[in-house]
Each structure stands twice: as structure tokens, then as C-alpha cells.
N, C-alpha and C positions, 0 to 999 in steps of 0.2 A: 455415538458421536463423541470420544473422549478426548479429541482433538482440536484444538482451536488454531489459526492462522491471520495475520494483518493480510489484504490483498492491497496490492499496491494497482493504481490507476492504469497503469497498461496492462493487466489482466483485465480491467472493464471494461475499458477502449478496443481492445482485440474483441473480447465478447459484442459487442455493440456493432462492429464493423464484419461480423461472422453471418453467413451467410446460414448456419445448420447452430443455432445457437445454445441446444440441447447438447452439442459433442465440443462447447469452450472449455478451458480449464475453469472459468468461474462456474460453469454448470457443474462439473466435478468437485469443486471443494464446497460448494453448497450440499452437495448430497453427503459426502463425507466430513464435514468440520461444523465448528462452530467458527463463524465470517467475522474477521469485523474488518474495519478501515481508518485507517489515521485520518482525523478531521481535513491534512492537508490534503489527501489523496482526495477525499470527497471533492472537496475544492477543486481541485485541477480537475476532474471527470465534471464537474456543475460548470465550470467557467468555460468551456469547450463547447457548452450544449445551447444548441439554439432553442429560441422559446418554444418552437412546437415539438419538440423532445424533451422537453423539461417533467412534464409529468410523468412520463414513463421511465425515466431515471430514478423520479423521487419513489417509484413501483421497486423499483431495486433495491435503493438503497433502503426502504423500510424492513428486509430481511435482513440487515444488517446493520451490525453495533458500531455505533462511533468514538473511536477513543480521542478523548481529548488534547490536543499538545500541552498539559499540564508541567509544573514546576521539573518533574523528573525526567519525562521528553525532553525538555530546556539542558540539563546539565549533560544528560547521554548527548545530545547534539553539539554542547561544547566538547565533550570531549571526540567525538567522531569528526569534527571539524578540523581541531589541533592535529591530531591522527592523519588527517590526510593531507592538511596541510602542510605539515612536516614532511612524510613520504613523497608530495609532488603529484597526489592521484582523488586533484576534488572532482569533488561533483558537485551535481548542483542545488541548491540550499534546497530546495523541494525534495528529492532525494535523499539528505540528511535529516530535513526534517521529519520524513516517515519513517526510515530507518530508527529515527530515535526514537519514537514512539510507540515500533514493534519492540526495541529491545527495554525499552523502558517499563512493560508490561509483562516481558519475559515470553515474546510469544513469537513465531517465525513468521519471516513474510514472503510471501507468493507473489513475483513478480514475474514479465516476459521480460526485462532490463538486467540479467545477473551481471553482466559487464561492467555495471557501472556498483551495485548492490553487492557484487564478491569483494570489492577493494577495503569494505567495512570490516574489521575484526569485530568480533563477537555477534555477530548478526548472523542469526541462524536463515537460510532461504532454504523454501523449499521449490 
């Protein structure tokens, strides 16, 4: 497993709402990567979840590292913000915010979203 990947909240939410949950893409990059998740993204998947689903999220998320929105997530997000702000092609701060903190760590992010995730330069997805 020499590979690692940020997974963005709509790979969870697809898994979550899969009826064969062994053939999601999160079921694939668990077998093949090292996971992790941008604290925002947790957030959006935790804030979604009703109380009697709540356990079994926190079963997920304990195979999985949480990276923090620290100081250099903060300045990658200024500058992906300026970036599309300029261009005319934002998104929405939750989106920049995980973006920043895939690139801020140097690591690619797996999302079902590239629509809104390709407008970001330098953001690798996979």
C-alpha cells in the first residue's frame, strides 16, 4: 500500500447510500491506499448523520486519518480561493476547504464531485 489519498465526503455518502457496499470506491481505496480525510470533509459526512447512524460512521471513520485544516491548508485555501475567484469558477468554501488540505499535505483527492474539484489547479484527483 504505497499510496495514500484525501477522500472527499461524496465518496462516503455514495458508499453509505450503496446498496453492495463491498464494490464502492471507498471500499476500493481502503483495499488499495492509505485513507485519510480532511477534518472538513468529516464534518460534512458527521453533520448529515442522524443519531442512530452515528456509531457506525464513527466504525468508518476510525480506519481513517484525519488531517487537520492547519496553518498551510489556511494559505493553499487563500490562494485557491483568489484562483477562482479571479477566473469566475468558485466553489463552495467546503470544497476549497478540502482541496486545500489534500494539496497542502501533497497528497490527491478522491472525490464523486470532479466538476467542481477540476477547476482547482494543482489539485491532483484521482
Amino acid at each position: 500500500m504505497d499510496f495514500a489519498v484525501v477522500i472527499d465526503s461524496s465518496v462516503f455518502i455514495k458508499h453509505w447510500r450503496s446498496k453492495n457496499r463491498a464494490n464502492t470506491l471507498l471500499s476500493e481505496l481502503f483495499r488499495q491506499r492509505k485513507v485519510y480525510v480532511s477534518a472538513v470533509a468529516k464534518y460534512e459526512v458527521l453533520a448529515g448523520v442522524g443519531e442512530k447512524d452515528t456509531h457506525e460512521w464513527q466504525q468508518i471513520f476510525e480506519d481513517v486519518t484525519v488531517l487537520p485544516f492547519d496553518e498551510a491548508a489556511i494559505d493553499t485555501a487563500r490562494m485557491i480561493f483568489r484562483q477562482l475567484k479571479q477566473e469566475n469558477k468558485m466553489v463552495s468554501l467546503g470544497d476549497i476547504l478540502i482541496a486545500a488540505t489534500a494539496m497542502a499535505n501533497d497528497l490527491p483527492l478522491a472525490t464523486l464531485n470532479q466538476n467542481h474539484f477540476e477547476r482547482i489547479r494543482g489539485l491532483q484527483i484521482v
